[in-house]
Residue frames as qw, qx, qy, qz and C-alpha x, y, z in Angstrom:
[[0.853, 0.202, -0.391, 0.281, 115.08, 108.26, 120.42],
 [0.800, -0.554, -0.120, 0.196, 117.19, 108.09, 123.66],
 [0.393, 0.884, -0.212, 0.139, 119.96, 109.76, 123.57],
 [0.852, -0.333, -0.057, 0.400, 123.52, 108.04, 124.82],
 [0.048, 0.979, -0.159, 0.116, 126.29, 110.63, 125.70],
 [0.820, -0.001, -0.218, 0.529, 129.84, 109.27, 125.01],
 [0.506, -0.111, -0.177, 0.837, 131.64, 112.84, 125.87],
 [0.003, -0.921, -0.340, 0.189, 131.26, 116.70, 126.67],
 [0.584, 0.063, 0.099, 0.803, 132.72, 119.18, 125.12],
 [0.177, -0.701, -0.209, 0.659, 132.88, 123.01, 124.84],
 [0.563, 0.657, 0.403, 0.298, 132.02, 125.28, 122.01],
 [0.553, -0.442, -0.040, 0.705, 135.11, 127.51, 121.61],
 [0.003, -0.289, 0.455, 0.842, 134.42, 129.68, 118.28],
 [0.436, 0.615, 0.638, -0.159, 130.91, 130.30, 116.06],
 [0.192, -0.261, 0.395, 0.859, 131.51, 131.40, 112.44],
 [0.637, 0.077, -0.373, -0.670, 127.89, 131.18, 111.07],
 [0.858, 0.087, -0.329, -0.384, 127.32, 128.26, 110.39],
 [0.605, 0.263, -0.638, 0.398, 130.64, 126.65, 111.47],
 [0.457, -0.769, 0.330, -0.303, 131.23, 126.36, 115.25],
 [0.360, 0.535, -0.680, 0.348, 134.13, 125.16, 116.56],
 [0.826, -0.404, -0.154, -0.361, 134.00, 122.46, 119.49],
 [0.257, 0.567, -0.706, 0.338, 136.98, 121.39, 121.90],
 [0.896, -0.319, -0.202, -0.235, 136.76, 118.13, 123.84],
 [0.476, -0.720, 0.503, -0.049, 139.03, 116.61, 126.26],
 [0.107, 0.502, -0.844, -0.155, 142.53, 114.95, 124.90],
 [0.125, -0.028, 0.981, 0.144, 141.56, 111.23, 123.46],
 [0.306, 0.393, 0.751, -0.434, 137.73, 111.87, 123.40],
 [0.089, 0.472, -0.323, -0.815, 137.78, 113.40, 120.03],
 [0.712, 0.103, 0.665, -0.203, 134.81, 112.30, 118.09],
 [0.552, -0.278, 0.573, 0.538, 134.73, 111.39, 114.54],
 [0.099, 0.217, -0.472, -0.849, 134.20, 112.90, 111.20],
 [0.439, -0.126, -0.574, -0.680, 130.30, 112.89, 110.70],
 [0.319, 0.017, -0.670, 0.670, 129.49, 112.56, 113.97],
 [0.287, -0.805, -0.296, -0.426, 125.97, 114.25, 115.03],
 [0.246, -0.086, -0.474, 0.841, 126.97, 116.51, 118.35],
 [0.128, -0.835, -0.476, -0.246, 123.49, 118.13, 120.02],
 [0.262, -0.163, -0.409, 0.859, 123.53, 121.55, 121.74],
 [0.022, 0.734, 0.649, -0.200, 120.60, 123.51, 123.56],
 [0.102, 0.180, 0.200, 0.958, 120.06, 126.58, 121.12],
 [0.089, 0.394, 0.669, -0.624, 117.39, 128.85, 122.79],
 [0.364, 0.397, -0.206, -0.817, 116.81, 131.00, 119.97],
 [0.162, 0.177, -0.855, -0.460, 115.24, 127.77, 118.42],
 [0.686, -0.420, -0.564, -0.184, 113.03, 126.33, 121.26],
 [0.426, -0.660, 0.434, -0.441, 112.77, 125.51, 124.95],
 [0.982, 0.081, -0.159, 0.066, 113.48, 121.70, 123.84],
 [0.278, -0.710, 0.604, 0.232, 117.29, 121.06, 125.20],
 [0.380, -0.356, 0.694, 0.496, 119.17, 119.48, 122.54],
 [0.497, 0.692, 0.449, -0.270, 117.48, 121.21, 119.53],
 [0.304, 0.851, -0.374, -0.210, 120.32, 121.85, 117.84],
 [0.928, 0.029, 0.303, 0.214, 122.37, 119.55, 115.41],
 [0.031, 0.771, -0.595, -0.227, 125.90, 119.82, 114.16],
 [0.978, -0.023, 0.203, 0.041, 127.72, 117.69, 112.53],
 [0.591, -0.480, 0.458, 0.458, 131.88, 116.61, 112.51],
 [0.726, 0.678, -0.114, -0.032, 132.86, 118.08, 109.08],
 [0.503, 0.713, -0.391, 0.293, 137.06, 118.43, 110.36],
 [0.724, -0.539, -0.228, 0.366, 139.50, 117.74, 113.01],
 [0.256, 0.840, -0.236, 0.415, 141.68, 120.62, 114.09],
 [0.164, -0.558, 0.694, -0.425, 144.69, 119.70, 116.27],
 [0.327, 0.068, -0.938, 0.093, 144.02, 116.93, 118.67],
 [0.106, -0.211, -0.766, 0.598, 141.29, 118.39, 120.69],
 [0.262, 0.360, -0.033, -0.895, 139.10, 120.60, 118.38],
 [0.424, 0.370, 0.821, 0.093, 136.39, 119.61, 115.85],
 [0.117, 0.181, -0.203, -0.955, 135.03, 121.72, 113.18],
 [0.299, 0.390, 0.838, -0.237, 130.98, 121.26, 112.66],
 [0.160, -0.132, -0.428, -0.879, 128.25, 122.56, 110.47],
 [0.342, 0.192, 0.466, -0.793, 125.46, 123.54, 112.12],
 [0.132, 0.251, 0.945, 0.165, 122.05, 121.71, 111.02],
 [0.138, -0.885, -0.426, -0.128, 119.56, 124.70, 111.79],
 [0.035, -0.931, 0.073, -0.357, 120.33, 128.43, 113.19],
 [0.604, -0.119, -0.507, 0.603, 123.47, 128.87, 114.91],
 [0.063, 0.496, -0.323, 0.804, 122.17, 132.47, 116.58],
 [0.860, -0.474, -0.030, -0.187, 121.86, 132.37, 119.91],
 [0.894, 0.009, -0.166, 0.417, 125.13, 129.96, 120.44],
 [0.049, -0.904, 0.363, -0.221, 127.76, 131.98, 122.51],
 [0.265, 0.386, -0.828, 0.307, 131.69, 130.42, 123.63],
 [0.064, -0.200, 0.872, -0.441, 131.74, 128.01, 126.51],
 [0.688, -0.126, 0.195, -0.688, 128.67, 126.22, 125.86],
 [0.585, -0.256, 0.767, -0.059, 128.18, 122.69, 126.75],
 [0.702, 0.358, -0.416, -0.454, 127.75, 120.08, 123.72],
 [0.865, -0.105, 0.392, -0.296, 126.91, 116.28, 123.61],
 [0.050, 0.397, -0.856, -0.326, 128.75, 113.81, 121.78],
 [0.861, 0.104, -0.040, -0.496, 126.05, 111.46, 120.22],
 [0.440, -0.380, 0.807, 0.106, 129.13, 109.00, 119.17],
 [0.510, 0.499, 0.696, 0.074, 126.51, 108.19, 116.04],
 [0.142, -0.328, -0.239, -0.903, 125.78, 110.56, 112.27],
 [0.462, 0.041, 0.109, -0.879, 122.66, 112.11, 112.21],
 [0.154, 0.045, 0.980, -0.115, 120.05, 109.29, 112.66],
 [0.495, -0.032, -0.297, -0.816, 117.09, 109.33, 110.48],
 [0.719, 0.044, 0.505, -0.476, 113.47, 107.80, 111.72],
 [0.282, 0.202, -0.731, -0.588, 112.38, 105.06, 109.42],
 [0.016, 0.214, 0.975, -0.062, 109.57, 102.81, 108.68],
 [0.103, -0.627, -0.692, -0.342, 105.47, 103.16, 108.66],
 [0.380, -0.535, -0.236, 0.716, 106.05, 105.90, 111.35],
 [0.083, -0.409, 0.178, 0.891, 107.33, 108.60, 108.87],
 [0.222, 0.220, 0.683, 0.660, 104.47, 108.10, 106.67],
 [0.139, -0.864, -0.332, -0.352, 102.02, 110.97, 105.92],
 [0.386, -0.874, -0.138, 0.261, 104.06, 113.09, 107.92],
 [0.236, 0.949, -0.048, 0.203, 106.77, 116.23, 107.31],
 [0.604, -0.613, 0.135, 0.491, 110.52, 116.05, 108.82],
 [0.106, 0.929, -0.341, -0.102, 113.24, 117.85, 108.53],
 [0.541, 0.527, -0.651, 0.081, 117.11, 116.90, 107.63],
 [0.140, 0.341, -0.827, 0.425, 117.24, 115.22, 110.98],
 [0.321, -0.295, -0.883, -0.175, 114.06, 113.22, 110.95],
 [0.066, 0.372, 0.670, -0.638, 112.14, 115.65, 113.54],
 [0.257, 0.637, 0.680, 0.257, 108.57, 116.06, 112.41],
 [0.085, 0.151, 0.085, -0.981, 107.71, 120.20, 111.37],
 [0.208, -0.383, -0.781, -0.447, 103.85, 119.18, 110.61],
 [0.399, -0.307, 0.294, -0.812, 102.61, 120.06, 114.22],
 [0.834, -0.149, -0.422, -0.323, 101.27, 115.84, 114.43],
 [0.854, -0.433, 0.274, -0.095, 103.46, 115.44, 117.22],
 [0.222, -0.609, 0.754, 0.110, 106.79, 113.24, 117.69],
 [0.582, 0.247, -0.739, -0.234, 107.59, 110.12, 115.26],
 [0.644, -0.380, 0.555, -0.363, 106.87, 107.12, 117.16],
 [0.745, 0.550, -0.366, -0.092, 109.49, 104.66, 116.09],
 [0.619, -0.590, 0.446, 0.265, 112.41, 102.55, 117.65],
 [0.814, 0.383, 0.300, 0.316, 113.46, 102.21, 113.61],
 [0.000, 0.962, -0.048, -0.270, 116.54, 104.26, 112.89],
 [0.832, 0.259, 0.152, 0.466, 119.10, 104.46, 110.36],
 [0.361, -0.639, 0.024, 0.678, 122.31, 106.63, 109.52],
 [0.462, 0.842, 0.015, -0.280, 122.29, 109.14, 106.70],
 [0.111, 0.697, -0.680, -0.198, 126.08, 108.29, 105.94],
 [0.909, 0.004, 0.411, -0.064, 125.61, 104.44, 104.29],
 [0.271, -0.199, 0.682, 0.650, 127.84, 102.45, 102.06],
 [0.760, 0.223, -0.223, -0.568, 125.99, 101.83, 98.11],
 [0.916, -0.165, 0.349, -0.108, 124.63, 98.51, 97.91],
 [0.167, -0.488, 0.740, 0.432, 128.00, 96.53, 96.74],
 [0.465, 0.267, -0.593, -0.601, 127.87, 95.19, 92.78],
 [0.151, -0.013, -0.988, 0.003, 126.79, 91.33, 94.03],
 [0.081, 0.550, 0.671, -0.491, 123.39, 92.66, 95.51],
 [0.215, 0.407, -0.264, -0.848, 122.79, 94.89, 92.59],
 [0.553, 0.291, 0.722, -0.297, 120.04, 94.19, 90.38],
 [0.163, -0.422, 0.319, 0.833, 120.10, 94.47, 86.64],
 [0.159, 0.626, 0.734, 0.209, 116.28, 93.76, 85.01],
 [0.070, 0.091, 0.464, 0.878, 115.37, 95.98, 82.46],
 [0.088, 0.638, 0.745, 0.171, 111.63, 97.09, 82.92],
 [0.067, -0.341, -0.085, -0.934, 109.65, 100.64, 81.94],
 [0.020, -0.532, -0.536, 0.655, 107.61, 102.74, 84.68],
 [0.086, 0.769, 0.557, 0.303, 104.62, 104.54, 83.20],
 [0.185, -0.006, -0.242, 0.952, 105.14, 108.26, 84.13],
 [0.131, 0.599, 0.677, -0.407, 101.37, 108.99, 82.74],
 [0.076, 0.692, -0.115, -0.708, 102.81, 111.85, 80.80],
 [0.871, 0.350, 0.342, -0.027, 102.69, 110.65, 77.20],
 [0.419, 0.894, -0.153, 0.048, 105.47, 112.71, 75.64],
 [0.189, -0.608, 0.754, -0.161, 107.97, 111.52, 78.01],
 [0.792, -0.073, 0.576, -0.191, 106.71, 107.83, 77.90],
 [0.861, 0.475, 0.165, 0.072, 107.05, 107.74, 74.14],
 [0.343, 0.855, -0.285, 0.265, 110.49, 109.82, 73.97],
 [0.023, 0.598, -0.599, 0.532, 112.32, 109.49, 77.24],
 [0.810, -0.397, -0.371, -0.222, 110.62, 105.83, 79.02],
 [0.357, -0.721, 0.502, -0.317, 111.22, 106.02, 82.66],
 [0.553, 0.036, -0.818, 0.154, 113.60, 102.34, 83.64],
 [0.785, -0.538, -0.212, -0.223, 112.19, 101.20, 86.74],
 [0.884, -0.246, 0.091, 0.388, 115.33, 100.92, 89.35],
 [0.580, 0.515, 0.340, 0.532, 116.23, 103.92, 87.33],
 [0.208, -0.629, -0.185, 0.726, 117.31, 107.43, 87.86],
 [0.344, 0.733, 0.466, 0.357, 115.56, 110.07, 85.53],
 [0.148, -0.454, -0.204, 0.855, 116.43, 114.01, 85.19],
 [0.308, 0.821, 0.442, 0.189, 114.56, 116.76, 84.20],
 [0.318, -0.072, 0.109, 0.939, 117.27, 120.03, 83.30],
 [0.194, 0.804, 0.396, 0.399, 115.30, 123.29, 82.71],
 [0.289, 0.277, -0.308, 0.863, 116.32, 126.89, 84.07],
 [0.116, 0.202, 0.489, -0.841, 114.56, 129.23, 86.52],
 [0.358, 0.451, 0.284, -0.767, 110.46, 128.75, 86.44],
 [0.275, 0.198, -0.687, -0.644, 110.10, 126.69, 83.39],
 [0.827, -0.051, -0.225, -0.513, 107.79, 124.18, 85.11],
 [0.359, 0.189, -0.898, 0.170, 110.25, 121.02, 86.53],
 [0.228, -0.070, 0.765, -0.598, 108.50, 121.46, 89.79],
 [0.660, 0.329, 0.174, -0.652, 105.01, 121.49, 88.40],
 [0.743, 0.273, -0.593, -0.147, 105.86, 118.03, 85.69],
 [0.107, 0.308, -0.891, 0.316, 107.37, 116.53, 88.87],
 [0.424, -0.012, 0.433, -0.795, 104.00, 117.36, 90.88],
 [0.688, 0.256, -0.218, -0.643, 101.98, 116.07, 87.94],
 [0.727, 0.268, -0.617, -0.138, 104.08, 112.67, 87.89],
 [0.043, -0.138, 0.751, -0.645, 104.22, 112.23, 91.74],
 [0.446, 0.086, 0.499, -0.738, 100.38, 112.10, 91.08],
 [0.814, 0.275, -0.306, -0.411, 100.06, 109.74, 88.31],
 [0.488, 0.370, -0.778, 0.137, 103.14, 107.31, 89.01],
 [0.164, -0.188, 0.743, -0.621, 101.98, 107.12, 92.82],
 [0.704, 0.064, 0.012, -0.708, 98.47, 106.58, 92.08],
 [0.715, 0.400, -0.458, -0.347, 99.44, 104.00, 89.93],
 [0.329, 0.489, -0.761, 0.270, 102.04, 102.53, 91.46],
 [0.817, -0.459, -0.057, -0.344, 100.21, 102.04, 95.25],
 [0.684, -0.214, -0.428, 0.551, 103.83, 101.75, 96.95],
 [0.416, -0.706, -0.302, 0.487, 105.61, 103.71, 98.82],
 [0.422, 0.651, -0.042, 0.630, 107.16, 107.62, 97.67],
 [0.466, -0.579, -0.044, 0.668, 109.78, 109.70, 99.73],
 [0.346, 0.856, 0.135, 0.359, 110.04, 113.43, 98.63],
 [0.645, -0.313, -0.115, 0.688, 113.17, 114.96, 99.08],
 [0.320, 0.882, 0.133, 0.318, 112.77, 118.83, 99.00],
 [0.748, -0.323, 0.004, 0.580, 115.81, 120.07, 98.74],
 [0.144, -0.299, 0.048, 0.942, 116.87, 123.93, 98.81],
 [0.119, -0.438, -0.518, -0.725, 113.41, 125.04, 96.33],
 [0.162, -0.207, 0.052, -0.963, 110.70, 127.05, 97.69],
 [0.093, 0.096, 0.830, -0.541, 108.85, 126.62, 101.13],
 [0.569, 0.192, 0.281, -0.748, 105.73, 127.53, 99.37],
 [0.784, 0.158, -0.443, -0.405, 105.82, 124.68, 96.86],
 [0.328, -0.074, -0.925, 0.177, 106.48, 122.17, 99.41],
 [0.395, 0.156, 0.700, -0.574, 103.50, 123.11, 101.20],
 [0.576, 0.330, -0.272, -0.697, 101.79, 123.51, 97.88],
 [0.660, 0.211, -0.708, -0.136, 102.74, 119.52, 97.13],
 [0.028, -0.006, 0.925, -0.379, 101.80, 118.55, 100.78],
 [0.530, 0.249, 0.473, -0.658, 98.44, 119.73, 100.55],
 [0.458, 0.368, -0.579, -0.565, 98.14, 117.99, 97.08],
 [0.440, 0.096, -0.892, 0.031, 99.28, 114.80, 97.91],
 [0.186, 0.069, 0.739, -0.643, 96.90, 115.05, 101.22],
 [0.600, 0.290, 0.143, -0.732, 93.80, 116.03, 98.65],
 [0.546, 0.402, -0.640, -0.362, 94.64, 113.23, 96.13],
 [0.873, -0.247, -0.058, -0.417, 94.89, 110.96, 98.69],
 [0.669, 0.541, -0.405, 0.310, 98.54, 110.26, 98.31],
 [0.224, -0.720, 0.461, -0.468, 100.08, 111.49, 101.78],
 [0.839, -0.403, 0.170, -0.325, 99.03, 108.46, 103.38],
 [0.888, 0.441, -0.062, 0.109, 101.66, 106.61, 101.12],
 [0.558, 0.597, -0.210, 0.537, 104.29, 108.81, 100.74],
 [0.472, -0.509, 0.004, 0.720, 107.70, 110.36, 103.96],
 [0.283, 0.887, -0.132, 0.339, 108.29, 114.38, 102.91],
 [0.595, -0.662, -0.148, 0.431, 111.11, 115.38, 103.91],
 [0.206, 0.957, 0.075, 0.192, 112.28, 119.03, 103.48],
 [0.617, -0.214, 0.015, 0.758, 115.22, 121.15, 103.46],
 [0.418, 0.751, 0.475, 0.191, 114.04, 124.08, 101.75],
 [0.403, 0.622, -0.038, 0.670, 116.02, 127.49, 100.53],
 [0.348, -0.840, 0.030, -0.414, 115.30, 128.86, 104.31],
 [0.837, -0.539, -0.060, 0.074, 117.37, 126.63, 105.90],
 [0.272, -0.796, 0.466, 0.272, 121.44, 126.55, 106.17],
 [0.432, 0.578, -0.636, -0.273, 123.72, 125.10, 104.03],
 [0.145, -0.274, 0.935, -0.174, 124.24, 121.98, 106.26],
 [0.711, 0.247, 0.431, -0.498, 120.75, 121.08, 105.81],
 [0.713, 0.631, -0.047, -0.303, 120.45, 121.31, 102.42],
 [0.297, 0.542, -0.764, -0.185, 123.73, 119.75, 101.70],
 [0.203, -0.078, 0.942, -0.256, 122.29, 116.55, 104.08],
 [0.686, 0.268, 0.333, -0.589, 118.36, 116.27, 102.86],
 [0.720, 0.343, -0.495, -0.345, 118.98, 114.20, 100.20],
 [0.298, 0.297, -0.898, 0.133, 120.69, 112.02, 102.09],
 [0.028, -0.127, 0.865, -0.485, 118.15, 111.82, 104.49],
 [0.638, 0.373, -0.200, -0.643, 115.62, 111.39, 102.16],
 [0.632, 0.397, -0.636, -0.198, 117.28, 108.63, 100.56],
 [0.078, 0.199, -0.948, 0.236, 118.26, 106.54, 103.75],
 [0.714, 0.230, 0.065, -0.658, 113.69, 107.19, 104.19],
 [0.813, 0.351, -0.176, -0.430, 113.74, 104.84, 100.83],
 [0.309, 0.435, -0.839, -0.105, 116.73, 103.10, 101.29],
 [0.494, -0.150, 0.624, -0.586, 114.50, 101.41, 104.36],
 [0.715, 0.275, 0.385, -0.515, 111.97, 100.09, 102.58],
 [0.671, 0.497, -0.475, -0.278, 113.65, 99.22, 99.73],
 [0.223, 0.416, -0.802, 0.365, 116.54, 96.84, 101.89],
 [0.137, -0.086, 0.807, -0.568, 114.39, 95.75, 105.09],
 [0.654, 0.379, 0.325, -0.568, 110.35, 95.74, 103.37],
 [0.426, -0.026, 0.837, 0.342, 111.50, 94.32, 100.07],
 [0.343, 0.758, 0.505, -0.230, 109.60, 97.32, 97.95],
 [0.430, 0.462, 0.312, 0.710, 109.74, 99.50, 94.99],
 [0.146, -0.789, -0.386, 0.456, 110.11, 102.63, 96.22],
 [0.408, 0.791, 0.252, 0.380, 109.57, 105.98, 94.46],
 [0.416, -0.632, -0.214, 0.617, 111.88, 108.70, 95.76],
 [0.153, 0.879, 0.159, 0.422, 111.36, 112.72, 94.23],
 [0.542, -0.248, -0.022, 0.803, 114.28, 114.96, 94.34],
 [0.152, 0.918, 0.271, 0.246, 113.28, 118.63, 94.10],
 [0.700, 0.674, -0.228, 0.056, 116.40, 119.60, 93.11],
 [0.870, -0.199, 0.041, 0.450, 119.54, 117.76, 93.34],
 [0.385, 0.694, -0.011, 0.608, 121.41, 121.23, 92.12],
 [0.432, -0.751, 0.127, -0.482, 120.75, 122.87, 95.50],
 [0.878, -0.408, 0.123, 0.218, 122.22, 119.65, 97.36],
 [0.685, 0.385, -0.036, 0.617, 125.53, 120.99, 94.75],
 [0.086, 0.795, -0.048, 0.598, 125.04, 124.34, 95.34],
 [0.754, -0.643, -0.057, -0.125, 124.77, 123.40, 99.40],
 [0.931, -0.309, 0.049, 0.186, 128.36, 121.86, 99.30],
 [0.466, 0.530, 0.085, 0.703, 129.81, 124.65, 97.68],
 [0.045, -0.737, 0.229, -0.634, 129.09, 126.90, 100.69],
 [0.878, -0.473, -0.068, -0.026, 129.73, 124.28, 102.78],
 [0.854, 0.271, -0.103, 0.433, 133.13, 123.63, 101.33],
 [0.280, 0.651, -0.017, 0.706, 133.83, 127.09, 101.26],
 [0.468, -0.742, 0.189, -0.441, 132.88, 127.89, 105.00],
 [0.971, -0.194, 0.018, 0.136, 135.39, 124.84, 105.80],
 [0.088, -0.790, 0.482, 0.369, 138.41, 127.25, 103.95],
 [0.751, 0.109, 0.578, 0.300, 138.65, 124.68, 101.11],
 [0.020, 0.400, -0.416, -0.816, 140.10, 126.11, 98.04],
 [0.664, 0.496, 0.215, -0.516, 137.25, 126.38, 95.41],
 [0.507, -0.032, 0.662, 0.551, 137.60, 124.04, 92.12],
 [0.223, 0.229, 0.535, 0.782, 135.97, 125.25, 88.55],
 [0.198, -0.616, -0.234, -0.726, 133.36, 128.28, 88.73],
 [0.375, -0.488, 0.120, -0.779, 133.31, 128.00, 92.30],
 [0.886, -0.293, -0.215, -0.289, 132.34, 124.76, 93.38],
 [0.631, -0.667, 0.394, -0.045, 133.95, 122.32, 95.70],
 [0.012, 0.581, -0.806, -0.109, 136.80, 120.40, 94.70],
 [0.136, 0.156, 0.977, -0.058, 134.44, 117.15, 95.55],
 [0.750, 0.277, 0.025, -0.600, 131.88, 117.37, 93.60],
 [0.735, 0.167, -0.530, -0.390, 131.86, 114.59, 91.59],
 [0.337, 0.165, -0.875, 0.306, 132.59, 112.36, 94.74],
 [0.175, 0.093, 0.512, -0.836, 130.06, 114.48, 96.80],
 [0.789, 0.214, -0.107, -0.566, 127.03, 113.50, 93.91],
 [0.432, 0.392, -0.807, -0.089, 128.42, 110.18, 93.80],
 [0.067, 0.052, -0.852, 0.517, 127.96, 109.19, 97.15],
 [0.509, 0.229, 0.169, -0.812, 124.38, 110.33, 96.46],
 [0.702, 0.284, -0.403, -0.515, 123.44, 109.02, 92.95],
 [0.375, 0.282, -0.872, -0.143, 125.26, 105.22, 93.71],
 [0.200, 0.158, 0.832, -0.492, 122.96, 104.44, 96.79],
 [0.644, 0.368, 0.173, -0.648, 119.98, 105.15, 94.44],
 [0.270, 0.165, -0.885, -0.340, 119.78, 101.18, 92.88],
 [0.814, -0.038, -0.150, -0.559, 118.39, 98.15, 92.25],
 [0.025, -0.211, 0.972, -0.101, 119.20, 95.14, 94.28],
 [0.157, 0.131, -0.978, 0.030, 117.70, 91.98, 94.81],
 [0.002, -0.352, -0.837, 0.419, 115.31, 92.85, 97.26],
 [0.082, 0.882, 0.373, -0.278, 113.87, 95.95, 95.80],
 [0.452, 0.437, 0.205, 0.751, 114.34, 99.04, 93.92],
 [0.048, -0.750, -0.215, 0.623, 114.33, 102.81, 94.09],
 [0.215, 0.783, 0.577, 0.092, 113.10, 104.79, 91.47],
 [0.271, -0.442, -0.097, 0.849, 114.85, 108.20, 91.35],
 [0.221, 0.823, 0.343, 0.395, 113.03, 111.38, 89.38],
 [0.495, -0.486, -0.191, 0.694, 115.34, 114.15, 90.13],
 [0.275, 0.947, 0.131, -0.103, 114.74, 117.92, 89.29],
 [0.628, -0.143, 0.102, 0.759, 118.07, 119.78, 87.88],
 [0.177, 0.920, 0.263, -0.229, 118.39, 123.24, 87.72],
 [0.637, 0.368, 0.194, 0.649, 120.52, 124.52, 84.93],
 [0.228, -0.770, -0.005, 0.596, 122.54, 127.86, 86.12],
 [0.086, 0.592, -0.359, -0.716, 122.45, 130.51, 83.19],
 [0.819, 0.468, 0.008, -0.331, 120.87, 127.80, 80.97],
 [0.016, 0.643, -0.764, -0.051, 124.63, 126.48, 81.12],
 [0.985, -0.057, -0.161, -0.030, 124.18, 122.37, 80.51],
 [0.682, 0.285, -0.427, 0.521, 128.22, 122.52, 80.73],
 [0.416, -0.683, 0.320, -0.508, 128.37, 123.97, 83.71],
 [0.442, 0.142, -0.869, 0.171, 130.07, 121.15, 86.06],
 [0.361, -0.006, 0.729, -0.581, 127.09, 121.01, 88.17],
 [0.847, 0.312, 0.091, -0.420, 124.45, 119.68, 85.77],
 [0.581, 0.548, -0.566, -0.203, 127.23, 118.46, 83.64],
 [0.153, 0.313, -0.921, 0.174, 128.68, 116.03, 86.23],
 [0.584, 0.185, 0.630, -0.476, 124.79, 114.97, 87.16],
 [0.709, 0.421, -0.430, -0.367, 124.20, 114.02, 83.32],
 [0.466, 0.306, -0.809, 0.186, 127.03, 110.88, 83.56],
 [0.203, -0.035, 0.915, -0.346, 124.70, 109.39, 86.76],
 [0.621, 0.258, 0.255, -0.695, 121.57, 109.46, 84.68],
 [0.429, 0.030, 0.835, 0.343, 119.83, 106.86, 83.07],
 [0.190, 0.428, 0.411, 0.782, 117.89, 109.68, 80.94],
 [0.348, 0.023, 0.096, 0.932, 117.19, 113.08, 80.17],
 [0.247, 0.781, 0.558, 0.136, 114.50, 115.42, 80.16],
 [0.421, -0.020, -0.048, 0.906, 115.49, 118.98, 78.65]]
């Protein structure tokens, strides 16, 4: 995608993750904003590095969160104003193939080859375009079909603690529900472990699945900014196909905890004051915005099957607890 450059500005300050960005009096861009800058330690690509507008400080500053490594980044480098969020590919393009939180492919197949692009920051679809038919989705699994039937249009969780298996029941129903199904699936991995997303690409390549299905990763190696954004940029993947193709689309969350846990050290590297055990103050606004874009309208549906990981076996905890109250049921 072309890139259009509304303004330049100057990185004045790099806390980790956080870098600070100072533009020129009126040119200040706005909250959620993508901004590129050329990080060597990443590549020899120039604008391989994504940030994005989390604050405004003053009238000329910007606080950012850094999409990938910030080392490397030193004062007085230049930065781009995109004037757009983070823009995710979309369409028959991103299928069978691997991106990251900002739609660039990590497979090694080469560059997307799309003019189809959406932003990761959408409204949910509004209540008049909502869809409310009642029908059940085979999962394949029989214990969960007869106990826990998946609604179609439906968001499902599965709660368990460290290593009980979620990933490996997800795997199992990514390869029965897809099979079946013969639309489209979008896999959002999100903060879990770089060897089971390769483990569930080469699956879905041997099964025959891949051809079907957009991965798109975030996984425990990256920064916080990632992982707090892959879901979203997952979801805008399905929102595509659901809104513009008029399809049922499956979309696998491996694990919507990590997108919490993400926005808790976002928050925190912003200087927000922490709310109960730690988290951010917006949570339940910050899974909101998530869970309400995953419907059924008119034209189509999405599917959600979302992992949860349960800290200390805690259900009350107010990260599972406040993901219960968007589900439409339960595995424990």
């Amino acid at each position: 995608m072309a890139v259009e450059v509304v303004s330049m500005g100057v990185i004045v300050q790099v806390i980790g993750n956080v870098i600070d960005v100072k533009f020129p009096t009126g040119d200040l861009p706005l909250v959620y904003t993508a901004l590129l800058i050329s990080n060597p330690q990443i590549s020899d690509e120039k604008d391989n590095l994504v940030v994005e507008v989390a604050l405004h400080l003053g009238n000329r500053v910007v606080r950012t969160i850094a999409m990938d490594t910030t080392d490397g980044l030193v004062r007085g480098m230049p930065v781009k104003n995109t004037g757009k969020p983070i823009m995710m590919p979309v369409g028959k393009a991103t299928l069978g193939r691997v991106l990251n939180v900002v739609g660039r492919p990590v497979d090694g197949l080469g560059p997307i080859k799309t003019d189809k692009f959406l932003p990761i920051h959408r409204p949910a679809p509004p209540f008049t375009a909502q869809d409310t038919t009642v029908e059940v989705m085979e999962s394949g699994i029989k214990v969960i079909d007869l106990l826990v039937p998946f609604p179609r249009g439906g968001k499902m969780g599965m709660f368990g603690g460290a290593g009980v298996g979620k990933t490996v029941i997800m795997m199992e129903m990514i390869h029965n529900i897809a099979m079946q199904h013969g639309g489209i699936s979008v896999f959002a991995g999100v903060g879990e472990r770089t060897r089971e997303g390769n483990d569930l690409y080469l699956e879905m390549k041997e099964s025959g699945v891949l051809p079907r299905a957009a991965l798109i990763y975030g996984q425990m190696t990256e920064p916080p900014g990632a992982r707090a954004r892959v879901a979203l940029s997952a979801l805008t993947a399905a929102e595509y196909y659901r809104d513009e193709e008029g399809m049922d689309v499956l979309l696998f969350i491996d694990n919507i905890f990590r997108f919490t846990q993400a926005g808790a050290e976002v928050s925190t590297l912003l200087g927000r004051m922490p709310s109960a055990v730690g988290y951010q103050p917006t949570l339940a606004v910050d899974l909101g915005e998530l869970q309400e874009r995953i419907t059924s309208t008119k034209k189509g549906s999405i599917t959600a099957v979302e992992c949860v990981y349960v800290p200390a076996d805690d259900l009350t905890d107010p990260a599972p607890a406040t993901t219960f109250a968007h589900l439409d049921g339960t595995v424990v």
